[in-house]
Jmol script that loads the backbone (N, CA, C; Angstrom):
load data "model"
ATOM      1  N   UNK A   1       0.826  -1.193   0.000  1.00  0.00           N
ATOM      2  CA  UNK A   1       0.000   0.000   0.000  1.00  0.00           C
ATOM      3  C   UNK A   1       0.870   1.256   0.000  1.00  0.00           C
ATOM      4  N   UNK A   2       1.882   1.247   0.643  1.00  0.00           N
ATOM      5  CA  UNK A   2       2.967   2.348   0.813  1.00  0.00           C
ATOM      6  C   UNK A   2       3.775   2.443  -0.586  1.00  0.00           C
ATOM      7  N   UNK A   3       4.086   1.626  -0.946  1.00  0.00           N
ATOM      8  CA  UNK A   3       4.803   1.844  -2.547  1.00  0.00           C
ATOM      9  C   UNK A   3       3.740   2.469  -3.371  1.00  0.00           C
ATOM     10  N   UNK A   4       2.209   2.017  -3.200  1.00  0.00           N
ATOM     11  CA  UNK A   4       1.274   2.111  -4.410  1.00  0.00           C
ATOM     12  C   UNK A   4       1.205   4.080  -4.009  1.00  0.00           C
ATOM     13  N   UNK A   5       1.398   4.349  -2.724  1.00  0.00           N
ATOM     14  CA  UNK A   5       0.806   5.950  -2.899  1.00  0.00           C
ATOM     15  C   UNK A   5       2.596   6.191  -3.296  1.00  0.00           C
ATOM     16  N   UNK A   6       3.629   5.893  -2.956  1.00  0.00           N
ATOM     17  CA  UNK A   6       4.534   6.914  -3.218  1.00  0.00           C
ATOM     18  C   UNK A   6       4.882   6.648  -4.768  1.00  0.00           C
ATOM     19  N   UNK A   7       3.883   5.848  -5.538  1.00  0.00           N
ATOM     20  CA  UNK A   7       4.222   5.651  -6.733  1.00  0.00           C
ATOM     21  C   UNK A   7       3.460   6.684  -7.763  1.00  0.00           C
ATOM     22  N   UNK A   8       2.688   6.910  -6.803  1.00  0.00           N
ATOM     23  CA  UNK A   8       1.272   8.114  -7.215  1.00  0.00           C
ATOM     24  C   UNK A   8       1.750   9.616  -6.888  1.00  0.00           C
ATOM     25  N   UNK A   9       2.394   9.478  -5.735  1.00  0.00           N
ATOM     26  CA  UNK A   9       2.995  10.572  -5.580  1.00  0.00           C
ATOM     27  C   UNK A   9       4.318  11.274  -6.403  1.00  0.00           C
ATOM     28  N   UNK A  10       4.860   9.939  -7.413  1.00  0.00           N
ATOM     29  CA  UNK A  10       5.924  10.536  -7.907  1.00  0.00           C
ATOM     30  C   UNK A  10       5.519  10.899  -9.681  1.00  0.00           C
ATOM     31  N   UNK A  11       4.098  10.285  -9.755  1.00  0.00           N
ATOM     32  CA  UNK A  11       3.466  10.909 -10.633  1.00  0.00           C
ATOM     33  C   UNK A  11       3.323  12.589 -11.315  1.00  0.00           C
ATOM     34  N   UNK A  12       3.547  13.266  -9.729  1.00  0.00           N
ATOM     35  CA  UNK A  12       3.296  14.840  -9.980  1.00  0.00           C
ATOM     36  C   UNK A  12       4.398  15.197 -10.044  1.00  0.00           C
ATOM     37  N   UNK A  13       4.491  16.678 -10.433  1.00  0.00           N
ATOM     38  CA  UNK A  13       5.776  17.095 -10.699  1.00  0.00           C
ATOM     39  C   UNK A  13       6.278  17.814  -9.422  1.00  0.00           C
ATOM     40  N   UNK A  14       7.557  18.625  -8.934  1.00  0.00           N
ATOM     41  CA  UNK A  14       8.283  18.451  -7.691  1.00  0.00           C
ATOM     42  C   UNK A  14       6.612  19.316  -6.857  1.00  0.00           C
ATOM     43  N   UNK A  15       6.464  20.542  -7.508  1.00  0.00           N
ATOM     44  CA  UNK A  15       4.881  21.272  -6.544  1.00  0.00           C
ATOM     45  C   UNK A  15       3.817  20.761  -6.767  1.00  0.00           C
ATOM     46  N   UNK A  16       3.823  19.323  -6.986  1.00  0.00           N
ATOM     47  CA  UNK A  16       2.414  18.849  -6.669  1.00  0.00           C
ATOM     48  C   UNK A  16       1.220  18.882  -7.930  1.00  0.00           C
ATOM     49  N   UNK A  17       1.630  19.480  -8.908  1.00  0.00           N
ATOM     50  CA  UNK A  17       0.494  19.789  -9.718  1.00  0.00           C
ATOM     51  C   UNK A  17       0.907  18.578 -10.984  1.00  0.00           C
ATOM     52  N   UNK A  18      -0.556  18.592 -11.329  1.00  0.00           N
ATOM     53  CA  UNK A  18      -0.567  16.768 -12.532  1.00  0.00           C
ATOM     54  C   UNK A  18      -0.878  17.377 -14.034  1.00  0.00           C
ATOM     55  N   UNK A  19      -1.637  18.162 -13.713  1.00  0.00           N
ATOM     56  CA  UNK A  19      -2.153  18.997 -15.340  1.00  0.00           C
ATOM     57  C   UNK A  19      -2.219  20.895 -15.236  1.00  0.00           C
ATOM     58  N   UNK A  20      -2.839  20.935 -16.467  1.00  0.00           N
ATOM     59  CA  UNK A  20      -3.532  22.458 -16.706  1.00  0.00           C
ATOM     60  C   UNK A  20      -4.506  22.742 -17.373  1.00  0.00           C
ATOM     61  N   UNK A  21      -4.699  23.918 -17.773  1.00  0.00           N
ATOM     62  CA  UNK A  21      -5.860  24.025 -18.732  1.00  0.00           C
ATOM     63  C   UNK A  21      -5.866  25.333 -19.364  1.00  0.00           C
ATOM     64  N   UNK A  22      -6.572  26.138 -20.411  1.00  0.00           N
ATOM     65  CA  UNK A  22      -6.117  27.296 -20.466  1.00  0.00           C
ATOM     66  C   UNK A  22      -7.589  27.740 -20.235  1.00  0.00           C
ATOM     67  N   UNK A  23      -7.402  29.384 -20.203  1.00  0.00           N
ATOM     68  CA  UNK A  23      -9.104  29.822 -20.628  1.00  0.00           C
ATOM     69  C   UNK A  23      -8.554  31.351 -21.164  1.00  0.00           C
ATOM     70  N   UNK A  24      -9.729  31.743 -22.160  1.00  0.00           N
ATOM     71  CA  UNK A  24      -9.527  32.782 -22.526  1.00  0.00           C
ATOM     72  C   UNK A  24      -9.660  34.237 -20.752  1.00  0.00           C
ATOM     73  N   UNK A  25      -9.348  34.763 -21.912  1.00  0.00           N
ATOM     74  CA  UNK A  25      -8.925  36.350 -20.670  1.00  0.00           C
ATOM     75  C   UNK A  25      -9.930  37.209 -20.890  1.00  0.00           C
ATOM     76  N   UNK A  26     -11.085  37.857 -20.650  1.00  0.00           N
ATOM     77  CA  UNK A  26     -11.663  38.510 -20.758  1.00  0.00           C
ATOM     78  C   UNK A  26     -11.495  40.273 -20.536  1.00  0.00           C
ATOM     79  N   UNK A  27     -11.915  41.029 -21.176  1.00  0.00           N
ATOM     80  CA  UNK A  27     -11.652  42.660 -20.679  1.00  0.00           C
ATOM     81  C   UNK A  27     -12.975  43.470 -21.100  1.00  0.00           C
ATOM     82  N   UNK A  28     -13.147  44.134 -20.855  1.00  0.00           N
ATOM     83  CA  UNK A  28     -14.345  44.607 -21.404  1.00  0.00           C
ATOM     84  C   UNK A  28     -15.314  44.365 -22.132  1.00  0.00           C
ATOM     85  N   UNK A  29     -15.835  43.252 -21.405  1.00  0.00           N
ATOM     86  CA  UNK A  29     -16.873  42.897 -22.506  1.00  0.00           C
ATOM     87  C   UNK A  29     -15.920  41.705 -23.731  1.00  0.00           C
ATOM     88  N   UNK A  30     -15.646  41.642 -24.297  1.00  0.00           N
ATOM     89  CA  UNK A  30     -14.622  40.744 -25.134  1.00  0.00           C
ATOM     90  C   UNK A  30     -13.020  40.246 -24.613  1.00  0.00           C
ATOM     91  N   UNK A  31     -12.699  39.627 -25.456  1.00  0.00           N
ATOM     92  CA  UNK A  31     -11.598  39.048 -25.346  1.00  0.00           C
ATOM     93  C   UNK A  31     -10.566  40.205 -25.348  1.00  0.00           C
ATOM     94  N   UNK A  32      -9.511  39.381 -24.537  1.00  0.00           N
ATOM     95  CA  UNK A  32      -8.475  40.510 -24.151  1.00  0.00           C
ATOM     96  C   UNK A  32      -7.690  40.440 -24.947  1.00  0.00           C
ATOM     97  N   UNK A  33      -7.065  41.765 -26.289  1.00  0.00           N
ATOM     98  CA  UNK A  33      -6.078  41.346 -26.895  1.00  0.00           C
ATOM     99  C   UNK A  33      -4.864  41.612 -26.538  1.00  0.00           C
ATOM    100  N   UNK A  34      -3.604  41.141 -27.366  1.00  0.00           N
ATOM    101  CA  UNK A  34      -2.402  41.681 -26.537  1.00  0.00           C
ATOM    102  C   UNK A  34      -1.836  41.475 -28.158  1.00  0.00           C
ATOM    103  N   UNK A  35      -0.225  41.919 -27.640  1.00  0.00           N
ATOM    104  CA  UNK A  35       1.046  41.577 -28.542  1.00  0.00           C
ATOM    105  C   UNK A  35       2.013  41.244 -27.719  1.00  0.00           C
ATOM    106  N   UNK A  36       2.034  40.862 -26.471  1.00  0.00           N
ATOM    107  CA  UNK A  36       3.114  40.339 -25.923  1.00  0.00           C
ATOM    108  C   UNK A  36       2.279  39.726 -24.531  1.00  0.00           C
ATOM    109  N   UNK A  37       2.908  38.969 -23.466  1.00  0.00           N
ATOM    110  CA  UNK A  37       1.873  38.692 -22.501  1.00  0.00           C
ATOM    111  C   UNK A  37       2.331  39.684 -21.612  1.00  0.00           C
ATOM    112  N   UNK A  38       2.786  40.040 -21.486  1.00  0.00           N
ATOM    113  CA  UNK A  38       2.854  41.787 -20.553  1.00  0.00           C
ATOM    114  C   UNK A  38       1.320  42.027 -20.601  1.00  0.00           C
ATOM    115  N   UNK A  39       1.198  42.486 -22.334  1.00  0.00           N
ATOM    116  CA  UNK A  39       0.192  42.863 -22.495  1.00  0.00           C
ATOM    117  C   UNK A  39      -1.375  42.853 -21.370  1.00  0.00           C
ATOM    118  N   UNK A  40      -1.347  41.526 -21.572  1.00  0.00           N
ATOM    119  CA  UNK A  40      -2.753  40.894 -20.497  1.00  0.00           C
ATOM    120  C   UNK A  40      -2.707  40.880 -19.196  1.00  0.00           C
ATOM    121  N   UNK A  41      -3.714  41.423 -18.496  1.00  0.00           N
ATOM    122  CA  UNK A  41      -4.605  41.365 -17.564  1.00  0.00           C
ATOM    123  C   UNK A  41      -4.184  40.404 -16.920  1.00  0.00           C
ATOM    124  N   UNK A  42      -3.744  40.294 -15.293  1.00  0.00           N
ATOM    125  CA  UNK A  42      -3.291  39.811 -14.250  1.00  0.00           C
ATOM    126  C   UNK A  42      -4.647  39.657 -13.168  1.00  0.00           C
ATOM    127  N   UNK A  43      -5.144  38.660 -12.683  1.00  0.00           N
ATOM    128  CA  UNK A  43      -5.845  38.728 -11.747  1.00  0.00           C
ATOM    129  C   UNK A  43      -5.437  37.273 -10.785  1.00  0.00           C
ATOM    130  N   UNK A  44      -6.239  37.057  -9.711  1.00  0.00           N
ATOM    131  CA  UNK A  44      -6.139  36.054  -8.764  1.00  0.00           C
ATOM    132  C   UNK A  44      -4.683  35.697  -8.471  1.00  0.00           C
ATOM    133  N   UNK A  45      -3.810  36.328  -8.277  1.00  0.00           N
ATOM    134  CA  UNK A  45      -2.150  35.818  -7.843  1.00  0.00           C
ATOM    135  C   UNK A  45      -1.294  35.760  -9.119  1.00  0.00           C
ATOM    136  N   UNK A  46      -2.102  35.403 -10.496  1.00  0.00           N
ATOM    137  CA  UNK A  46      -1.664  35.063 -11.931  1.00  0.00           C
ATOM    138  C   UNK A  46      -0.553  36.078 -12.138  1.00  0.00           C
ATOM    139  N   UNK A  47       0.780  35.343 -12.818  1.00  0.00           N
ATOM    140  CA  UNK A  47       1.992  36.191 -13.308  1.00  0.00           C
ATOM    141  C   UNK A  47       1.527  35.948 -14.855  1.00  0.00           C
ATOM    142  N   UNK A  48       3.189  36.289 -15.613  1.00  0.00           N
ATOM    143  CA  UNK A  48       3.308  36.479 -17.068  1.00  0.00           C
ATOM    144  C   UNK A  48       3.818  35.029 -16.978  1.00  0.00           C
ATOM    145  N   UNK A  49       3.334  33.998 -18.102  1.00  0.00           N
ATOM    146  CA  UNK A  49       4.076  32.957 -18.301  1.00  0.00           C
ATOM    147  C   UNK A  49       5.354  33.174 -18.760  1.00  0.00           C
ATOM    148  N   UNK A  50       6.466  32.472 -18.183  1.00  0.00           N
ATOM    149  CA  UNK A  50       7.621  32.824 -18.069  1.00  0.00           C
ATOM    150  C   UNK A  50       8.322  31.559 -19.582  1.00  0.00           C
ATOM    151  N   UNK A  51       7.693  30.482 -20.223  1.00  0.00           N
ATOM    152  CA  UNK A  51       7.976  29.801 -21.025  1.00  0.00           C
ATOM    153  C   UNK A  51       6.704  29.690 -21.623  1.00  0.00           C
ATOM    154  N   UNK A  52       6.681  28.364 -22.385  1.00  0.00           N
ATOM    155  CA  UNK A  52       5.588  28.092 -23.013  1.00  0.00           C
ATOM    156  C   UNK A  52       5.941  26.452 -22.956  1.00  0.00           C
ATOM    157  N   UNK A  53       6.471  25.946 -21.953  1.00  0.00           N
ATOM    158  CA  UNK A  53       6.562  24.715 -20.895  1.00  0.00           C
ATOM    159  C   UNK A  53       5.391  24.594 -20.364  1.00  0.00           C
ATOM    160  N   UNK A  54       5.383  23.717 -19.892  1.00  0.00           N
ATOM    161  CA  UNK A  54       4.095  23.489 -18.651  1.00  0.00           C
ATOM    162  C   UNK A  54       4.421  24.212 -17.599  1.00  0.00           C
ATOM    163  N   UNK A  55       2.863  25.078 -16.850  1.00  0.00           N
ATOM    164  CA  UNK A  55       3.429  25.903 -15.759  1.00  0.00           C
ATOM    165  C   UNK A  55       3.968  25.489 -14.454  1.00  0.00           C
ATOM    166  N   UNK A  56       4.160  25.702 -13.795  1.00  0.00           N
ATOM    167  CA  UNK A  56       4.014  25.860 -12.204  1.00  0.00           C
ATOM    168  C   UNK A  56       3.145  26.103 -10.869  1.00  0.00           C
ATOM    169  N   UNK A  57       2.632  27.413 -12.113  1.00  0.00           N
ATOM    170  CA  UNK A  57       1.922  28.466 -11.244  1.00  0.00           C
ATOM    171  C   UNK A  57       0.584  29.153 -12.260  1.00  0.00           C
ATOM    172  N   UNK A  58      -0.331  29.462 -11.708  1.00  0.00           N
ATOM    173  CA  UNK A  58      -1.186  30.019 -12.686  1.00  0.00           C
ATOM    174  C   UNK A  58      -0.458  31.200 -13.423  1.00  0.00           C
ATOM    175  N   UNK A  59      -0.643  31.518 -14.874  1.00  0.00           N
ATOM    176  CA  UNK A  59       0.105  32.315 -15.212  1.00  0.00           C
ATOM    177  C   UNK A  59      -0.820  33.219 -16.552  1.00  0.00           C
ATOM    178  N   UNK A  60      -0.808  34.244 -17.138  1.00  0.00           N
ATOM    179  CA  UNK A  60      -1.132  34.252 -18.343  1.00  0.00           C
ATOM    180  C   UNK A  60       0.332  34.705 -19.424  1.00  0.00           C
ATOM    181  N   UNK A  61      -0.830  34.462 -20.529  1.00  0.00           N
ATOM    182  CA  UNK A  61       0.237  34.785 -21.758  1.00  0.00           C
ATOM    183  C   UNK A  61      -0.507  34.966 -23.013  1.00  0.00           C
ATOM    184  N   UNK A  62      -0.024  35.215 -24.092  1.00  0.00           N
ATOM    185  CA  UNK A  62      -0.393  36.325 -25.382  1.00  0.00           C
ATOM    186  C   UNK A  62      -0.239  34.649 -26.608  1.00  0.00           C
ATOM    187  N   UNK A  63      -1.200  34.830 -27.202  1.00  0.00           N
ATOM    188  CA  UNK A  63      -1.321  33.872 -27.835  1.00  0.00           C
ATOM    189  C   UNK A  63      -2.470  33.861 -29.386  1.00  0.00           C
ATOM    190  N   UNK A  64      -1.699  34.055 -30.126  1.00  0.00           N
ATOM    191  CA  UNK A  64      -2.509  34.555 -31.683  1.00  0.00           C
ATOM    192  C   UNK A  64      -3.054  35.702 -31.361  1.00  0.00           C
ATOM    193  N   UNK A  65      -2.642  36.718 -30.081  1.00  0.00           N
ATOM    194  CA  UNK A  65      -3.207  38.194 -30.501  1.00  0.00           C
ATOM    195  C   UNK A  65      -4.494  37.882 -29.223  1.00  0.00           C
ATOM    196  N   UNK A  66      -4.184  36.939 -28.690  1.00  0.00           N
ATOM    197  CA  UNK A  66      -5.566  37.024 -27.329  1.00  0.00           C
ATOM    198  C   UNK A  66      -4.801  36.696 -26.373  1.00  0.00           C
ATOM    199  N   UNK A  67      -5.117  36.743 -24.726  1.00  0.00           N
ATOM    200  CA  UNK A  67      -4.285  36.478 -23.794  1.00  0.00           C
ATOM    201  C   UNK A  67      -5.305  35.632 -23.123  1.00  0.00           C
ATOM    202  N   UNK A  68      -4.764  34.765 -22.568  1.00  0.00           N
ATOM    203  CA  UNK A  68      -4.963  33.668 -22.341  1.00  0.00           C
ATOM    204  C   UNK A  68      -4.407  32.870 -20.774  1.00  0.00           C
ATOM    205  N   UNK A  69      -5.013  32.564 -20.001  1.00  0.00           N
ATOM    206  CA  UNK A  69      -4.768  32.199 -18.406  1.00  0.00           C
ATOM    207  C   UNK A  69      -5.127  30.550 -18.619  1.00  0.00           C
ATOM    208  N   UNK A  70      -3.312  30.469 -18.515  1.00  0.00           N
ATOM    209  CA  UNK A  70      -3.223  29.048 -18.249  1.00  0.00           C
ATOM    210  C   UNK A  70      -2.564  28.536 -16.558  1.00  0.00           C
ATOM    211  N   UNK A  71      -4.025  27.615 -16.139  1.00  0.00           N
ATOM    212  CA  UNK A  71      -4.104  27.467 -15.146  1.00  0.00           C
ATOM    213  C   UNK A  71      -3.681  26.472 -14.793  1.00  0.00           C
ATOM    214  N   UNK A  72      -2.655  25.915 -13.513  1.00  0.00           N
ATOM    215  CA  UNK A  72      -2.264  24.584 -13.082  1.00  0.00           C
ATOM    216  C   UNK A  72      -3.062  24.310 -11.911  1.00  0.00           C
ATOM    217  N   UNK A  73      -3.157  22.738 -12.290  1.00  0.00           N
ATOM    218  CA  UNK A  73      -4.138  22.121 -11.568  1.00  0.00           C
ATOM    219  C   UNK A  73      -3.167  21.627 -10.058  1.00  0.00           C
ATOM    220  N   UNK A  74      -3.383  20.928  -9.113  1.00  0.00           N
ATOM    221  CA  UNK A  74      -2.662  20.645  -8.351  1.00  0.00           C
ATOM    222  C   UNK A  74      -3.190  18.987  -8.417  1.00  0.00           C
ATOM    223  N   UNK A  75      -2.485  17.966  -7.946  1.00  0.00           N
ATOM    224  CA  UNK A  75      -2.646  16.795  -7.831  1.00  0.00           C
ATOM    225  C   UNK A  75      -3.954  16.209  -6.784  1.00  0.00           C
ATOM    226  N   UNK A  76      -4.555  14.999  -7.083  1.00  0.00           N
ATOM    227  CA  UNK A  76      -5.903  15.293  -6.045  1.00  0.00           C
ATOM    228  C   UNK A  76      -5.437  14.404  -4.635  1.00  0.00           C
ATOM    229  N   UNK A  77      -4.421  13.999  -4.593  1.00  0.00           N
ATOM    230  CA  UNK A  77      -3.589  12.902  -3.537  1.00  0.00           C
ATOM    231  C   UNK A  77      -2.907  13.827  -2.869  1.00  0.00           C
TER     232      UNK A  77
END
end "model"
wireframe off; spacefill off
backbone 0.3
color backbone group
């Protein structure tokens, strides 16, 4: 039983999180545009994605001209 969780546990990456997801960014009424992710709208703790890796941390970023909050999930164990 002890191998089966630390086998689950080594599933996630070192902070715990297993996936993500993205969602569009909203601003006034429509989609938020940008040309860089500077550009976009920061809310709930969210930084500038620092790659285009899998995150860490909730982050946004600029993507075909819309900005975009890609969110990490955390592991459910």
């Amino acid at each position: 039983m002890l191998a089966a969780a630390a086998a689950l546990m080594l599933a996630c990456n070192q902070v715990d999180l297993c996936s993500w997801h993205t969602e569009s960014v909203s601003s006034d009424g429509g989609a938020a545009r940008c040309l860089t992710s500077e550009d976009c709208p920061r809310e709930g703790g969210a930084v500038v994605c620092e790659t285009d890796a899998d995150p860490d941390r909730t982050c946004v970023r600029c993507a075909q001209g819309a900005c975009e909050r890609v969110v990490a999930e955390r592991c459910p164990w």
